[in-house]
N, C-alpha and C positions, 0 to 999 in steps of 0.2 A: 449584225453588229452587237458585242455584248457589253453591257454595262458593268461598272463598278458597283459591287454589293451596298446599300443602304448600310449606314450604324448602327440602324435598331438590326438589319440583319445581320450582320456582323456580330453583335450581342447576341443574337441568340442562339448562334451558332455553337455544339456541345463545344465543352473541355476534350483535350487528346484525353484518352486510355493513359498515355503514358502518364500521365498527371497525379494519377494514384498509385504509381509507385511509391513515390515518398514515404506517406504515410505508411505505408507498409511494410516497407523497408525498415523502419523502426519497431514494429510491431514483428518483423522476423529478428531482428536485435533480441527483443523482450525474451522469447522463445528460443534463440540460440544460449542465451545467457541463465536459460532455469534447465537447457540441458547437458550443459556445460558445469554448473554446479551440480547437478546430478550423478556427472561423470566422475567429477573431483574429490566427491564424496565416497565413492568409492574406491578411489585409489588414495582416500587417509588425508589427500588436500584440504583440510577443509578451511584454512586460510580462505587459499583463493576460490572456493564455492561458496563461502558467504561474499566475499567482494562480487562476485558473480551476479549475486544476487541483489546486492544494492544497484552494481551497473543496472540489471535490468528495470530498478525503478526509475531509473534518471528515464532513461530507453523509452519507457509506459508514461512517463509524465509530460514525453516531449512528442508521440505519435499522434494523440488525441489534438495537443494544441497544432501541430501543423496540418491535421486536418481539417482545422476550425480556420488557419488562417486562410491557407489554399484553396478552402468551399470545395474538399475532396472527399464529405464524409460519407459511406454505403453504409447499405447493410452487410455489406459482403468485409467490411473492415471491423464493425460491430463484432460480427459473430468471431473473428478471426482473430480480435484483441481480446475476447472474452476466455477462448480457448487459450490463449497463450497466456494470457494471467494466471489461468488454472495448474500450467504447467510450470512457471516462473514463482508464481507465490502462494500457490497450495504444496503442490508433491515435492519441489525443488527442498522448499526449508523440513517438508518434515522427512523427508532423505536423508538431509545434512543431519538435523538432531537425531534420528537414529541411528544412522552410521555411526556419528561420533559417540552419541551416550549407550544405545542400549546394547553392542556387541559387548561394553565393560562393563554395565551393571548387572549384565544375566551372572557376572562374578561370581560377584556377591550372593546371590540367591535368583530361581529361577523366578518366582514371583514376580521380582521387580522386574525382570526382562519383559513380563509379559502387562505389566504395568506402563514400563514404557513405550511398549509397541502399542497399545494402547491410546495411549495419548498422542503420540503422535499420528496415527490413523484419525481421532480425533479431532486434531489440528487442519489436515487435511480433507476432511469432510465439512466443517466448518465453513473453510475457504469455498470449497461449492456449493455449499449455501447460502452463504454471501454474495456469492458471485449473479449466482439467480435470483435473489431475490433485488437484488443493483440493474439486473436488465428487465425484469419487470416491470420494477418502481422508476424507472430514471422519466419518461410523463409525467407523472406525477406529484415524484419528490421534491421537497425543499430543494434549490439548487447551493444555498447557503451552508447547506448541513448535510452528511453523509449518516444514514443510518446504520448505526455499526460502526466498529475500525472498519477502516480501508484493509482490503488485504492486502496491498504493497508496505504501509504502515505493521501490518500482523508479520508479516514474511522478514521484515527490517526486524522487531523486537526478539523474531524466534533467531533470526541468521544473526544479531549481534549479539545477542546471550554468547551463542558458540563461539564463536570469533573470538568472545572477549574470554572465555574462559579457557579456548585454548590458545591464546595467545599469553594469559597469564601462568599456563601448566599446572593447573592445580589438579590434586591428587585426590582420590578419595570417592566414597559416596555421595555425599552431599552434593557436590556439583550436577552428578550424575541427574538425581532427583530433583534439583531445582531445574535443571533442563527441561526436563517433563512437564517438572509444573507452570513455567514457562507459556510449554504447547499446551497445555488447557486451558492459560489465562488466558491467551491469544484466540486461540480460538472461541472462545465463549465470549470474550468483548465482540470478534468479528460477527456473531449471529445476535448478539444484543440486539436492544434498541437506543443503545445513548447515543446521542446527537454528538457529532465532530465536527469543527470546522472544515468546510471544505475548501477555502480562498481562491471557489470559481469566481466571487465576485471584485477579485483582485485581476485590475487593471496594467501593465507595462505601461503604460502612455500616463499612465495619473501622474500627480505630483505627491510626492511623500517626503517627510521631514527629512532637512540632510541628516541630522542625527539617527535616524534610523537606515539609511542611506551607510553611514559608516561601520554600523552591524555587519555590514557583509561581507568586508575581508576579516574583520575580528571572527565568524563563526567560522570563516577558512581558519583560520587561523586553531582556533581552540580543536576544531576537529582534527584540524592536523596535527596537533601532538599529540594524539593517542585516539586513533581512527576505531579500535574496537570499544574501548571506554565510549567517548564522547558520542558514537553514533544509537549504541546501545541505551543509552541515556539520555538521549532528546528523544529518540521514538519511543521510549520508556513512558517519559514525560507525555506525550502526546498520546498514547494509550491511556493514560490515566486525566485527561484529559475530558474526557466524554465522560466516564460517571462523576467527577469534580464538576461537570457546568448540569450537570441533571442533578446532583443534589443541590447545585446554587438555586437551579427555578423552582423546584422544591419548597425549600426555604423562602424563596422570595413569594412564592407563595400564599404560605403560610404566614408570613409575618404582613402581606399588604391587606391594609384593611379593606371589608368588605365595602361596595358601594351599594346607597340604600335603594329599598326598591321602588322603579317608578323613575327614577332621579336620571338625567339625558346626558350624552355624553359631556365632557367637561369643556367647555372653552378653551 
């Protein structure tokens, strides 16, 4: 005669296999969506290879937490989201900016073609440096703070520069060059070391001002009149970001007086 299994054994008993599909399932998003801009990029789309490319950060911001809610996290999802970022927001954006900028600046002069092939191999190396030095450091690190841009963050500034400037047509060199300079800013913030907020420690469940609460059909809003402008320009914003609060501690630094010596902490 067999018994009804215990609750503690009932608890202990694994999760299905099936269980981590989910998370995965978005993490093959990630990776569908930097090969898919890849592709768009070379057929001239590159509208939709930077939208591509924003999808795939929605995609990356939402695998990770449903593997935190579900308790589905491996190392076999680790390694899997690590390579698809690399493919999503390393190679993906610096495809797009040389597709679009350096087949028309070699124009102008071969130099700068070879200037902007440059840079942008340098954007994308970058991003694999970032990326290893994020699976390294992730024990260790502040959880508060990201060291470096993020490269979903880097991949948004390089993918809405383009956006925004072939969405407004403009002609010329210049554009071409600030593309480029762009992919070096981007990348050299991503292998920095300036602190970024990371808002791991932002809760769904908290309580937060309704006033702040009604920001978020207003930033629906503003981004959706003009999706290449305003997305390029808040990731803008947030790139510049991190040397803005490393020169605030700096300064704060500098300017708190010293405490003397010998003397305990303060009550």
């Amino acid at each position: 005669m067999t018994t009804d299994p215990s609750p503690e054994h009932q608890a202990a008993r694994p999760r299905r296999r099936g269980v981590y599909l989910l998370p995965n399932l978005f993490t093959t998003a990630v990776l569908f969506s930097g090969f898919y801009a890849i592709v768009a990029a070379t057929d001239g789309n590159f509208d939709r290879a930077s939208i591509a490319i924003f999808v795939a950060m929605v995609c990356d911001g939402l695998d990770g937490r449903i593997a935190r809610w579900t308790n589905t996290q491996s190392d076999f999802g680790k390694e899997y989201d690590s390579l698809s970022d690399m493919v999503a927001f390393g190679v993906a954006p610096a495809i797009v900016a040389y597709q679009w900028g350096v087949a028309r600046i070699a124009e102008y002069d071969a130099l700068w073609g070879r200037l902007g092939w440059l840079a942008t191999f340098f954007y994308a190396a970058c991003a694999a440096f970032r990326l290893a030095r994020f699976n390294t450091k992730t024990a260790t690190s502040d959880k508060r703070y990201f060291e470096g841009l993020p490269s979903p963050s880097g991949a948004a500034v390089l993918a809405g520069f383009v956006w925004m400037m072939n969405d407004l047509q403009r002609e010329g060199i210049w554009p071409l060059v600030l593309a480029f300079a762009v992919a070096f800013i981007a990348g050299s913030l991503m292998v920095s070391r300036f602190p970024y907020l990371s808002g791991k420690d932002f809760k769904l469940n908290q309580r937060i001002p309704f006033a702040l609460l009604l920001l978020v059909p207003l930033g629906f809003v503003i981004v959706g009149s003009s999706p290449p402008e305003m997305l390029f320009g808040l990731f803008g914003i947030f790139a510049l970001s991190g040397p803005a609060l490393w020169a605030w501690r700096r300064l704060w630094r500098t300017r708190r007086p010293p405490r003397p010596a010998g003397s305990g902490p303060t009550p």
